[in-house]
C-alpha positions as CSV (number, residue, x, y, z in Angstrom):
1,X,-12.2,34.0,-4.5
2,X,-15.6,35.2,-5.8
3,X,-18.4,32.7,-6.1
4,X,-19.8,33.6,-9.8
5,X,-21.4,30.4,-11.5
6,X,-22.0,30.1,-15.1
7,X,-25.6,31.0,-16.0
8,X,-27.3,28.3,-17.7
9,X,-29.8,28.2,-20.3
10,X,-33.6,27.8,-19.5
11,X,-34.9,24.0,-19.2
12,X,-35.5,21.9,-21.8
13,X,-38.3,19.0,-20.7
14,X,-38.1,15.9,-23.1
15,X,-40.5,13.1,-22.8
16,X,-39.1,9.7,-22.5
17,X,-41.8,8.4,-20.2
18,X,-43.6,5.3,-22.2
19,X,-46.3,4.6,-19.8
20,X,-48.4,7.1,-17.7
21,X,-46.2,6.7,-14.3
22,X,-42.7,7.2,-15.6
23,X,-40.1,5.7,-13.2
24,X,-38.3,8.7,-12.2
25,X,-37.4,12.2,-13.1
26,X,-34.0,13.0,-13.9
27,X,-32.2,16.4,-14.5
28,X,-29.6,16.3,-17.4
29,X,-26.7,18.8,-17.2
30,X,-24.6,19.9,-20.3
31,X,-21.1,21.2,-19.8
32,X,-20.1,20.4,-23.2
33,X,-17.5,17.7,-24.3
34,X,-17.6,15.4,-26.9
35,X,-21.1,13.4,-26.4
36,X,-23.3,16.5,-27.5
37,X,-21.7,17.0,-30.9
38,X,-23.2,16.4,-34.1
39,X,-21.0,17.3,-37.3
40,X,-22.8,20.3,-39.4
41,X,-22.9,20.7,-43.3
42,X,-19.3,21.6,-43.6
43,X,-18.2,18.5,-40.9
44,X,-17.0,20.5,-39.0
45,X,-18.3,19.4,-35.3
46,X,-20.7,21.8,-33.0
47,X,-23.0,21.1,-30.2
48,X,-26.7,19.9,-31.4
49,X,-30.0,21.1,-29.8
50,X,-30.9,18.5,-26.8
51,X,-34.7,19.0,-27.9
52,X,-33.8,17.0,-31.1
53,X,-31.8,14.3,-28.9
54,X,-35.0,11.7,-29.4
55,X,-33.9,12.0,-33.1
56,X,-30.4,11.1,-32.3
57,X,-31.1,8.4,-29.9
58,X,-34.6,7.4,-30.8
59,X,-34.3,4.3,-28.3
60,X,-34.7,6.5,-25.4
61,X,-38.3,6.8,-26.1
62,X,-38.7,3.5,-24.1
63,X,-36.8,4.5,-20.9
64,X,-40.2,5.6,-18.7
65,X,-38.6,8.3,-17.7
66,X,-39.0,12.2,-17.3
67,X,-35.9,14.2,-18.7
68,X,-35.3,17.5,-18.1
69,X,-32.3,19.2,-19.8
70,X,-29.7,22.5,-18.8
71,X,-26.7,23.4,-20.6
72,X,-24.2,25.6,-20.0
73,X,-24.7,29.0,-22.6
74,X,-21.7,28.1,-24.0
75,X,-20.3,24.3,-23.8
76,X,-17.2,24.1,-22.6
77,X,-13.9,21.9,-23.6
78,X,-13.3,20.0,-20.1
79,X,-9.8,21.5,-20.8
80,X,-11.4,24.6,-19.6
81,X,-13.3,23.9,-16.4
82,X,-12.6,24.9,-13.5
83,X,-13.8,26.4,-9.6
84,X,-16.8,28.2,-11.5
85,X,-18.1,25.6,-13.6
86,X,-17.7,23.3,-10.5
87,X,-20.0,25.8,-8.5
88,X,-22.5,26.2,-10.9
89,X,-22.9,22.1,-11.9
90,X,-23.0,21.7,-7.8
91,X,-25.6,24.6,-7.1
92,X,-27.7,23.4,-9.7
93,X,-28.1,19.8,-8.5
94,X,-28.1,21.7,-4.8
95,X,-31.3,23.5,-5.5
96,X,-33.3,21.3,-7.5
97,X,-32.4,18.4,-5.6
98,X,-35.8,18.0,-4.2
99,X,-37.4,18.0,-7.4
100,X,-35.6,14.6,-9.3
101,X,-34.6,11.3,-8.4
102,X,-31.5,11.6,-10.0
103,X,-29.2,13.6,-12.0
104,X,-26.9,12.8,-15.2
105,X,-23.5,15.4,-16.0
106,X,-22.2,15.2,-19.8
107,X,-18.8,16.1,-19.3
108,X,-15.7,16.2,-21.5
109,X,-13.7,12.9,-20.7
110,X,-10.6,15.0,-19.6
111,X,-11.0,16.1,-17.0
112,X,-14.0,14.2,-15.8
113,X,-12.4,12.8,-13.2
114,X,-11.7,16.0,-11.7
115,X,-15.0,17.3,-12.1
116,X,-16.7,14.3,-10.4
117,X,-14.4,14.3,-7.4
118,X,-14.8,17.4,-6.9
119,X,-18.5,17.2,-6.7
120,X,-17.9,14.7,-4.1
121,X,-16.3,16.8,-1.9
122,X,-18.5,19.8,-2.8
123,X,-22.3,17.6,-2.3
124,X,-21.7,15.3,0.9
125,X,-24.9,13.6,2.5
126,X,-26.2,12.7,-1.2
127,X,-28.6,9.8,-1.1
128,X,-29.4,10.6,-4.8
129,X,-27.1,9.7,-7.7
130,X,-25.3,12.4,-9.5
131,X,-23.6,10.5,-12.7
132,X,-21.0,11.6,-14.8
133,X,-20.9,10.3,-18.1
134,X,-19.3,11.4,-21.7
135,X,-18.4,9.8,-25.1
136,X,-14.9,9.3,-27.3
137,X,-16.8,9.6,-30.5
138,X,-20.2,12.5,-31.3
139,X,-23.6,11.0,-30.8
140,X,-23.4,11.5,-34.8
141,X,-20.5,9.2,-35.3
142,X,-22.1,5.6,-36.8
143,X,-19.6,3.7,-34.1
144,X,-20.3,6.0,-31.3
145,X,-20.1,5.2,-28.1
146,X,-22.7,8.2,-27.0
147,X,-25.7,6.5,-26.7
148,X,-25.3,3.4,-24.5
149,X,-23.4,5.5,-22.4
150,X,-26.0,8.1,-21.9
151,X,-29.2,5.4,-21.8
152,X,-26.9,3.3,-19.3
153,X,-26.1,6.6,-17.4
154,X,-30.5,7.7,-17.2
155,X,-31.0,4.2,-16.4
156,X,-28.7,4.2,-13.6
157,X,-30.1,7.5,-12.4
158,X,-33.0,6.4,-12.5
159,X,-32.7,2.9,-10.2
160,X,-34.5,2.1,-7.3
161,X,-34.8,-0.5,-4.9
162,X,-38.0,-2.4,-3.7
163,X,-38.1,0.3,-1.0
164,X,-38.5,3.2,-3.5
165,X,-35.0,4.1,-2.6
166,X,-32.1,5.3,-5.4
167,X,-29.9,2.0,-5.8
168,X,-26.3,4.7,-6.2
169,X,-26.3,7.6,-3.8
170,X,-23.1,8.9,-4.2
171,X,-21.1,10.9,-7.4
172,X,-19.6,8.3,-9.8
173,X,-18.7,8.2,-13.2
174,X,-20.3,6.1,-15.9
175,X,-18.2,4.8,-19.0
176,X,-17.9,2.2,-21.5
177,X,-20.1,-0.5,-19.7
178,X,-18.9,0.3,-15.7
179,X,-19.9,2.3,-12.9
180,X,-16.9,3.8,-11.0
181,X,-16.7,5.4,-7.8
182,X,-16.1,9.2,-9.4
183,X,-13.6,10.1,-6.5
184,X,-11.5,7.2,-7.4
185,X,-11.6,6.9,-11.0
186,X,-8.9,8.2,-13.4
187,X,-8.3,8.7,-17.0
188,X,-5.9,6.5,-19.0
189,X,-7.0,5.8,-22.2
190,X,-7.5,8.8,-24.8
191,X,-8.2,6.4,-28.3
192,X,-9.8,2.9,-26.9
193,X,-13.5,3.3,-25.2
194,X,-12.4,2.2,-22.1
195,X,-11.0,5.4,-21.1
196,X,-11.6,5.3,-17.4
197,X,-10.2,3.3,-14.4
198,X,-10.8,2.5,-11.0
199,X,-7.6,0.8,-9.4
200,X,-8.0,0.8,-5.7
201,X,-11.6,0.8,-5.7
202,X,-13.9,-1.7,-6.8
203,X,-16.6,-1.0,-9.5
204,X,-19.8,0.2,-8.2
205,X,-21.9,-2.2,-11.4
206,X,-21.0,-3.3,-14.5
207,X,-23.6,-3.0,-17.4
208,X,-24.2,-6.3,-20.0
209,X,-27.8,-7.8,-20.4
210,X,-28.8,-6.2,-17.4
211,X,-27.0,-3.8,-14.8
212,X,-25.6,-5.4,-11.9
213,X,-25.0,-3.3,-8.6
214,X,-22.3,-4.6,-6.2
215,X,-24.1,-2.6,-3.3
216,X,-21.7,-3.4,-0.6
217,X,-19.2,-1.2,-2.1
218,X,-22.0,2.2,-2.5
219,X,-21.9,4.7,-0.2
220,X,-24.5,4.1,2.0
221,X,-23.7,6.9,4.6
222,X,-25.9,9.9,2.8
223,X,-27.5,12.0,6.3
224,X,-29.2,14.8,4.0
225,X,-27.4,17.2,1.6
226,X,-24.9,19.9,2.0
227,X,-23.4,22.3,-0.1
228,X,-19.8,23.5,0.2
229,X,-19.0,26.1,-2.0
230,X,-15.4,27.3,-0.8
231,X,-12.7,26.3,-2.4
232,X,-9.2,27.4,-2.5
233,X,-6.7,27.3,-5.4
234,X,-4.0,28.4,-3.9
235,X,-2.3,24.8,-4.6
236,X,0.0,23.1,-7.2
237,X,0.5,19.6,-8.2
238,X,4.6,18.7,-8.3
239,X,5.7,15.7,-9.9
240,X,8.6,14.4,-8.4
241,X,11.0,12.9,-12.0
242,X,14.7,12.0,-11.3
243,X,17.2,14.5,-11.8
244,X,14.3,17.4,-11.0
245,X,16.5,20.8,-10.2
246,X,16.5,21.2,-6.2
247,X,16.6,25.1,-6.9
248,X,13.6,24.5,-9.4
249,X,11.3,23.0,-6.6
250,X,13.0,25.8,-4.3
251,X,11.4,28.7,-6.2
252,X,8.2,27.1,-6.8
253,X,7.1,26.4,-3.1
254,X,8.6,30.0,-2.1
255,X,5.7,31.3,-3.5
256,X,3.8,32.7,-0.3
257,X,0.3,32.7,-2.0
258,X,0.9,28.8,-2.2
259,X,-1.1,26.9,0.2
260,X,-0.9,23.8,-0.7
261,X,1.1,21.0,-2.6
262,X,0.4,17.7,-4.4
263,X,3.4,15.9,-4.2
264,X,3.6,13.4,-6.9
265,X,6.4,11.1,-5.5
266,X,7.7,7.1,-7.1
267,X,6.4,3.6,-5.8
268,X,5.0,4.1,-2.7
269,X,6.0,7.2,-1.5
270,X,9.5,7.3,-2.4
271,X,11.1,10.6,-3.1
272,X,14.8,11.8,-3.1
273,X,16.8,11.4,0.2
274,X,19.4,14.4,-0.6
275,X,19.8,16.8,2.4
276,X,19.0,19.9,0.0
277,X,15.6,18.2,-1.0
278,X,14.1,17.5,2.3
279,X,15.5,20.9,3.6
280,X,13.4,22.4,0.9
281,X,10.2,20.4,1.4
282,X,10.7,20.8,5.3
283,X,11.0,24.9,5.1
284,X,8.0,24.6,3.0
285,X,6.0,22.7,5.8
286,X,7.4,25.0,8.7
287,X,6.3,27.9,6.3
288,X,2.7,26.7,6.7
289,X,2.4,25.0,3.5
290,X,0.4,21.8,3.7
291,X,2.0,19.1,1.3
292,X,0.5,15.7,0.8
293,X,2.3,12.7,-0.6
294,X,0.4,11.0,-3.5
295,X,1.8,8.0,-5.3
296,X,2.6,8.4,-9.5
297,X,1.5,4.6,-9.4
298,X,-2.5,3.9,-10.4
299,X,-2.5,1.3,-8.6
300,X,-1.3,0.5,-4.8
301,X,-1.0,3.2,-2.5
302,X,1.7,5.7,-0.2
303,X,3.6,3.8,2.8
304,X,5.9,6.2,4.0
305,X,7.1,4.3,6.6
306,X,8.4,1.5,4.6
307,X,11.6,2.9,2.9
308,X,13.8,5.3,3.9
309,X,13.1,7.8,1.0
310,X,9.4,8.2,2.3
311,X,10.4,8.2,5.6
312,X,12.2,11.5,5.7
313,X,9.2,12.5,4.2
314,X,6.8,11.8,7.4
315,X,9.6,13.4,9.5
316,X,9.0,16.4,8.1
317,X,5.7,16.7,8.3
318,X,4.3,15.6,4.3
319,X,0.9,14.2,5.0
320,X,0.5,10.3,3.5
321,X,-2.1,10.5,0.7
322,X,-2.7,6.7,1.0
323,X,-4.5,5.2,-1.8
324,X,-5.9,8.7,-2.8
325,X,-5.3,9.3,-6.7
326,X,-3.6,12.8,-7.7
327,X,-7.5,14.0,-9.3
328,X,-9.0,13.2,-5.8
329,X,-6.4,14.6,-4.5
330,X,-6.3,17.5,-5.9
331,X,-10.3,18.3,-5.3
332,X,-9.8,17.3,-1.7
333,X,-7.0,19.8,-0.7
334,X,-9.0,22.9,-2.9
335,X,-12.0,21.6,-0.5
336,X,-10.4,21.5,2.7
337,X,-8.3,24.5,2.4
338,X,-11.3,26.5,1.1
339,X,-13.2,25.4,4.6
340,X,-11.7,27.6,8.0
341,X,-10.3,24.9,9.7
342,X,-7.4,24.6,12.1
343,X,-4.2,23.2,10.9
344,X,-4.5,20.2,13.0
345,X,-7.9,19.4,12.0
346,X,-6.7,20.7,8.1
347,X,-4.3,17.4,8.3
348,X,-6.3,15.4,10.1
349,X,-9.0,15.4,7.6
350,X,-6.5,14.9,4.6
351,X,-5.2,11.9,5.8
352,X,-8.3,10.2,6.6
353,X,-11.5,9.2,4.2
354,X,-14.2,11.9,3.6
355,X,-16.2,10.8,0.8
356,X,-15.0,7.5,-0.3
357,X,-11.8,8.9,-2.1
358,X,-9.4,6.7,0.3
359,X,-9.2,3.7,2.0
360,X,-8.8,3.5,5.9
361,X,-5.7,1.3,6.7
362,X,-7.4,-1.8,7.0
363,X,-8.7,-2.2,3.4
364,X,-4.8,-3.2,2.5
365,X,-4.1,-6.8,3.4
366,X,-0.4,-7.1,4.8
């Protein structure tokens, strides 16, 4: 794959500092999505200019804070992103990294989830926070819930601790008054405000009078960034329904450009014990496809040793996905295949944690 990035537009500084030392610096990065719309004349909605953003949110004035701002030329629907947007959000936190305390991604609530796992995977060593954060309702709508997200968001990006260190140093996700590990959260709500979960991780702070950082759950682990640019997407998600068509699943993982498969399987692992299925999913694996078991469930995580359904599975060779949710999953396997590593080092670092986006076996109490 080629490794174009979207070519932003030129900075936009706005000045939120109140005092004479502002706090921090923070970089501000539009993709698009919902928070950056303002309805024009006719109603219909379009992105507004960030340089008019104190008129908006006039409240931000009192943050002590230096902003700059980068959009992408044209804002995207998150429907739309994808491996290139991915590059260019991560090269330009990557090479202006030195130069902010923090950065802030306004992001489509879609498929933010993707986006900020994938950043996970693609900016390990961080000891800066890179926070995603978005809106159900325009900056322009009188209910909307744009502006405490985005304030709480800068604030957050903006935190130190006594030491002058950033208080979050990893990629999370920012939303509706909580802080979320970003390689663990998940959409599920599309018309309330609480559209984002995190169910096998806890929250990283929740926001009421004042923020409140449960700091024994933050990656603490940051050794210095690096950038991983290679990606593969040479893999497909398959969710696993009853009555699914054996010769359906048949032609989809004969496709030899495949690489690798998210298999989407009931409960805790569970997946159809009929010969022709696992003959199928066992070809696949001898055929050098790597396929990783992933749970439907939010919640609770892949045992395939505890029923016979997932245990023909782990015969075979399908790697356990643990606690790992399908959008983490899914960034993980486009990382690791995109890397050149051996197929025994490829599984071994799919089944065990990388960034925070699974638990090692001892988190689960039996």
């Amino acid at each position: 794959m080629d490794k174009k990035i979207y070519v932003p537009t030129e900075k936009v500084s706005i000045d939120c500092s109140s005092s004479q030392y502002p706090l921090a610096k923070i970089l501000v990065i539009y993709t698009g999505g919902t928070l950056g719309m303002v309805h024009d004349d006719k109603g219909v909605l379009v992105p507004f200019d960030f340089e008019e953003i104190l008129d908006k949110i006039p409240s931000m004035r009192y943050l002590s804070i230096e902003i700059d701002v980068v959009s992408f030329t044209k804002p995207l629907d998150s429907s739309d992103v994808g491996v290139r947007q991915w590059r260019t959000m991560a090269r330009l936190i990557f090479d202006d990294y030195a130069f902010y305390d923090g950065f802030v991604i306004l992001h489509g609530t879609d498929t933010m989830a993707y986006s900020a796992s994938m950043l996970s995977f693609m900016l390990q060593g961080l000891r800066k926070p890179v926070i995603f954060t978005g809106a159900q309702l325009p900056v322009s709508a009188p209910r909307s819930d744009a502006r405490i997200n985005l304030i709480s968001a800068l604030e957050i990006a903006a935190a130190k601790d006594k030491d002058g260190n950033s208080i979050v140093t990893e990629v999370a996700i920012y939303f509706n008054n909580r802080l979320l590990r970003g390689n663990r959260a998940k959409k599920v709500e599309s018309v309330q405000f609480d559209a984002f979960e995190s169910s096998n991780y806890p929250l990283l702070a929740e926001s009421g009078l004042q923020i409140r950082y449960n700091r024994s759950v933050i990656d603490r682990f940051g050794t210095g960034l690096s950038l991983y640019e290679d990606l593969s997407d040479a893999i497909a998600v398959i969710k696993i329904f009853p009555g699914i068509r054996f010769s359906w699943l048949e032609h989809i993982l004969s496709d030899d450009q495949m690489e690798g498969v998210i298999l989407e399987t009931f409960g805790s692992g569970n997946a159809p014990t009929h010969n022709q299925f696992i003959k199928i999913i066992s070809d696949s694996v001898k055929s050098g496809k790597t396929i990783m078991n992933v749970s439907q469930c939010d919640g609770g995580k892949v045992d395939q040793s505890s029923y016979a359904a997932g245990k023909g599975l782990e015969e075979i060779g399908v790697l356990s996905g643990d606690d790992i949710n399908t959008e983490a999953a899914v960034a993980k396997m486009m990382h690791v295949l995109g890397q050149n590593y051996t197929c025994q080092d490829r599984e071994k670092i799919l089944s065990e944690p990388l960034v925070g986006e699974m638990s090692y076996r001892s988190f689960f109490k039996n």
